[in-house]
C-alpha angles and dihedrals in degrees: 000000000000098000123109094216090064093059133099120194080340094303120109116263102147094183122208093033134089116245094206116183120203125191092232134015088253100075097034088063090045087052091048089049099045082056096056085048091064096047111276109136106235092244089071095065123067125198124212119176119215092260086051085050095056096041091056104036085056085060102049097049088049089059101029114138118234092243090062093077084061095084128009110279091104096037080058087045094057094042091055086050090060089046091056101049086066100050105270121165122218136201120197105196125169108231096215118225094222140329131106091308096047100149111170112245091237088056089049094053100047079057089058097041088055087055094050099262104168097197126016110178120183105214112213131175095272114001127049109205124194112223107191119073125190135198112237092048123131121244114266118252112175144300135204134170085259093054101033118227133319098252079182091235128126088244084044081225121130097213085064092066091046083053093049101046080049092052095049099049094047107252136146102232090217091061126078095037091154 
């Protein structure tokens, strides 16, 4: 995450790529891997553990620019934040546009899903789209730089949906923290 050409207005925004969370580093390696399987080069994918997360999300929001509040580029930032102070995993992997490892992002993201990937947002130029629905999910009602985004729980907190996908597959969120 550490690359300046994936910054807008100093806050990560690294376009053309999936920003995938997992609730432990195990799954996100078998996701990784399962990518690699169906054709992605392993230097398309990109590993953070939580600890990493922090570290660079505390330096983005130091420099962070004031314009950056205007999208939602900082409100992600934040929720991946949240994700990461309770052990969340994350995979960062171009989806190439075309070439010999073109792999849908669709495609990408039902890898990481299988592997128990809570969140999978395709970051475009304007537009970040999150890939993976659930079904218990909430129905989105709106989000905005002053209110932060619709995390599409009843508390409207991301950290909520980390602590539910935890809940549902079982884990202890104090345990997996690198």
């Amino acid at each position: 995450m550490d690359q300046t050409h994936e910054r807008s207005f100093g806050v990560f925004k690294p376009v053309g790529h999936l920003v995938i969370s997992f609730p432990d580093a195990a799954g996100a390696g078998a996701a990784a891997q399962a990518m690699q399987g169906a054709g992605l080069g392993a230097d398309e994918i990109r590993r953070y553990t939580d600890r990493e997360m922090i570290k660079q999300i505390d330096a983005d929001l130091e420099h962070a620019s004031p314009l950056a509040a205007v999208g939602q580029e900082l409100n992600l930032v934040r929720a991946h934040r949240a994700l990461a102070t309770q052990g969340y995993h994350f995979l960062v992997v171009h989806v190439p546009e075309k070439g010999k490892h073109k792999i849908p992002a669709q495609q990408l993201a039902d890898l990481a899903r299988d592997h128990g990937a809570l969140r999978a947002q395709l970051y475009g130029s304007f537009i970040i789209e999150e890939m993976i629905q659930r079904p218990d999910q909430l129905t989105q009602v709106g989000e905005s730089p002053d209110r932060g985004l619709d995390a599409q729980t009843p508390s409207g907190l991301e950290a909520e949906a980390g602590a539910r996908q935890r809940l549902r597959q079982g884990d202890n969120p104090s345990k997996d923290t690198g």
